[in-house]
C-alpha positions in Angstrom: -4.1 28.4 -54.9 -4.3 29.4 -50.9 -2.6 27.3 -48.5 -3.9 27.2 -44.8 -1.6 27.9 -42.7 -2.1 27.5 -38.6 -1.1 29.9 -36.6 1.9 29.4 -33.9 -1.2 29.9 -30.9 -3.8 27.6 -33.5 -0.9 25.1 -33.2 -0.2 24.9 -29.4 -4.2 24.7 -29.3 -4.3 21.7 -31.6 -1.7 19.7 -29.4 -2.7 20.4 -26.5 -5.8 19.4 -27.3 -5.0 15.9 -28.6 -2.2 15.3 -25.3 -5.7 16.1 -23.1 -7.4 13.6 -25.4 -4.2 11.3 -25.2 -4.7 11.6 -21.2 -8.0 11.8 -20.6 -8.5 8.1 -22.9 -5.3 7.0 -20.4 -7.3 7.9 -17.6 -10.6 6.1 -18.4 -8.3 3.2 -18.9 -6.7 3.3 -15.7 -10.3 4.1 -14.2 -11.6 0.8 -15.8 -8.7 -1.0 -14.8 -8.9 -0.4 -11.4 -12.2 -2.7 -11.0 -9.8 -5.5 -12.0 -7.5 -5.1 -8.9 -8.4 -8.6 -7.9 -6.8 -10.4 -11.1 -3.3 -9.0 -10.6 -2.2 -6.2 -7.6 -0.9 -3.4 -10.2 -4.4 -2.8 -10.8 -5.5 -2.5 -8.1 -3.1 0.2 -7.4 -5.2 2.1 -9.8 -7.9 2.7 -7.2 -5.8 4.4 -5.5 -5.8 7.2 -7.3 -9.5 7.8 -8.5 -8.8 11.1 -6.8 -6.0 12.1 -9.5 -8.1 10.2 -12.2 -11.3 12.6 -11.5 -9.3 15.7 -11.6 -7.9 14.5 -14.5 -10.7 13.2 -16.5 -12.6 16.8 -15.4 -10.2 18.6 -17.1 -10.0 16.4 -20.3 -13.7 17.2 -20.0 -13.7 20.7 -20.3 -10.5 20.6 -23.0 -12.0 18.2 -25.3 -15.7 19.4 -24.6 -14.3 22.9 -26.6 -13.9 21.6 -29.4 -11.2 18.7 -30.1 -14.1 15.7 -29.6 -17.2 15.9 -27.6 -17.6 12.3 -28.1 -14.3 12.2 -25.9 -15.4 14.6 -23.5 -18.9 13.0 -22.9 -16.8 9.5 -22.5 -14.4 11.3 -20.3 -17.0 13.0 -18.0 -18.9 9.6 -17.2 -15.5 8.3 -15.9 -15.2 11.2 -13.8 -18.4 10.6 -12.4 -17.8 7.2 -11.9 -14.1 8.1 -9.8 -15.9 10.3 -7.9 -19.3 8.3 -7.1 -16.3 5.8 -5.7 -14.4 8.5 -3.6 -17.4 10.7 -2.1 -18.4 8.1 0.4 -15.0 8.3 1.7 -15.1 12.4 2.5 -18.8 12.6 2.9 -19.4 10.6 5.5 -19.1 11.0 9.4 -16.1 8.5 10.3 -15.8 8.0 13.8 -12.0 7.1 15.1 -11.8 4.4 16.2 -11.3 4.0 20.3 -10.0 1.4 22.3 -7.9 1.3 25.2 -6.5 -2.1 23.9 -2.4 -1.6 22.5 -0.5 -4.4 21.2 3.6 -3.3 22.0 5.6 -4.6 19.1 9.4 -4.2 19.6 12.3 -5.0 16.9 15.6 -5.6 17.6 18.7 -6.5 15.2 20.6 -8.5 17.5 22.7 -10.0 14.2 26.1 -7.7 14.8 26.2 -8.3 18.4 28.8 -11.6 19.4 27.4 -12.8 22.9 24.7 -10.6 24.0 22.2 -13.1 24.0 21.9 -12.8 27.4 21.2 -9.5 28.0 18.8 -9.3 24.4 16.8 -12.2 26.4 17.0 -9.9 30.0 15.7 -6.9 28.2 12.8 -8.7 26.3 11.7 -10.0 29.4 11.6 -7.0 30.8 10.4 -4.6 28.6 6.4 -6.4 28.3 5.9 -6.2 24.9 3.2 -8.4 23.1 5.0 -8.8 20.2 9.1 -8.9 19.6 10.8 -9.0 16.8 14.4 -10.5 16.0 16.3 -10.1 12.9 19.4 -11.5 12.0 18.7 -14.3 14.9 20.1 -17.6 13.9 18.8 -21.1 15.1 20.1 -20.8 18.2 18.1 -17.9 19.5 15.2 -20.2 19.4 16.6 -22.9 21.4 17.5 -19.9 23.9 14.0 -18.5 24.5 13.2 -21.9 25.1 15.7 -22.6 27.8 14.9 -19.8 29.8 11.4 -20.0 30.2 10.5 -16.5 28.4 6.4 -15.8 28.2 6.8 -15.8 24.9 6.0 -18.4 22.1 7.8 -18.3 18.7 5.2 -18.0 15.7 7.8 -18.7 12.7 9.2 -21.8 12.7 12.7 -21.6 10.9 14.6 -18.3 12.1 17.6 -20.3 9.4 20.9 -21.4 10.5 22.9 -18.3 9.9 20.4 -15.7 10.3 16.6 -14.3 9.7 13.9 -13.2 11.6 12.6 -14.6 14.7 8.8 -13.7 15.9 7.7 -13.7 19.1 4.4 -13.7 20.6 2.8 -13.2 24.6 1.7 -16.8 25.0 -1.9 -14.9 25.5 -1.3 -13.7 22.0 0.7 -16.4 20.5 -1.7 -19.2 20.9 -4.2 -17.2 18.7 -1.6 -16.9 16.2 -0.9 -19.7 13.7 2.8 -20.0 13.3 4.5 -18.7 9.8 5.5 -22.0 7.2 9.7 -21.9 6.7 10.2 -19.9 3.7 7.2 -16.8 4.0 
């Protein structure tokens, strides 16, 4: 009676060969998952790396394709194909940058710590220009300031809260195209 016996090289061959089949079948799940971004956001965070998933399912190609499953490795090398069919576009192509002399200033400001310096937070936004300002940590009040003093600006969130949150400010030029936030978002 002969017993077969694997050798300790036979053996390391054998599993890596089934984790490569393990990843490459985890791959062309993710790959196929991916089309289904717009049913819930995790998958579409798949697409994002059809990059990773090609390189991936290329090299479960070539381990399976040697002799753990063909079947595998033909399965694996269509998904390939289809990550990088999706991807080549992106590199292939001649993107232009995109050029405008158009820049929208955005400016944040905690002014939450502060005790009294409402005055001076309302001085410097009127003097710094910018088409959109940020205020976190502005309770109610900070609304009713902008108001009072006449500020080119036009608040696009309506509840700031009592005790704190964020208020958003907008150039009237730019705030009338924007439709103002719900309480709550």
């Amino acid at each position: 009676m002969s017993t077969s016996r694997l050798s300790p090289v036979g053996s390391i061959a054998k599993t890596f060969g089934f984790l490569m089949f393990l990843l490459g079948w985890t791959a062309v799940l993710a790959t196929v998952l991916g089309f289904f971004g717009t049913v819930w956001w995790p998958l579409d965070v798949l697409s994002d790396w059809r990059f990773v998933l090609a390189v991936v399912l290329i090299l479960a190609t070539i381990a399976n394709g040697l002799g753990y499953s063909r079947v595998s490795a033909v399965v694996f090398l269509v998904a390939a194909i289809v990550n990088i069919y999706l991807i080549a576009p992106l590199w292939l192509n001649d993107q232009q940058p995109v050029v405008s002399s158009e820049r929208v200033r955005v400016v944040s400001l905690d002014v939450g710590r502060a005790p009294d310096v409402r005055p001076a937070v309302m001085e410097w936004v009127n003097m710094i220009e910018s088409d959109i300002v940020i205020l976190t940590n502005a309770g109610g009040t900070w609304a009713g300031a902008i108001d009072q003093l006449g500020l080119p600006y036009r608040i696009v969130n309506e509840d700031p809260g009592l005790t704190g949150g964020t208020l958003v400010l907008a150039r009237n030029e730019i705030g009338a195209t924007i439709e103002p936030v719900p309480a709550g978002m």
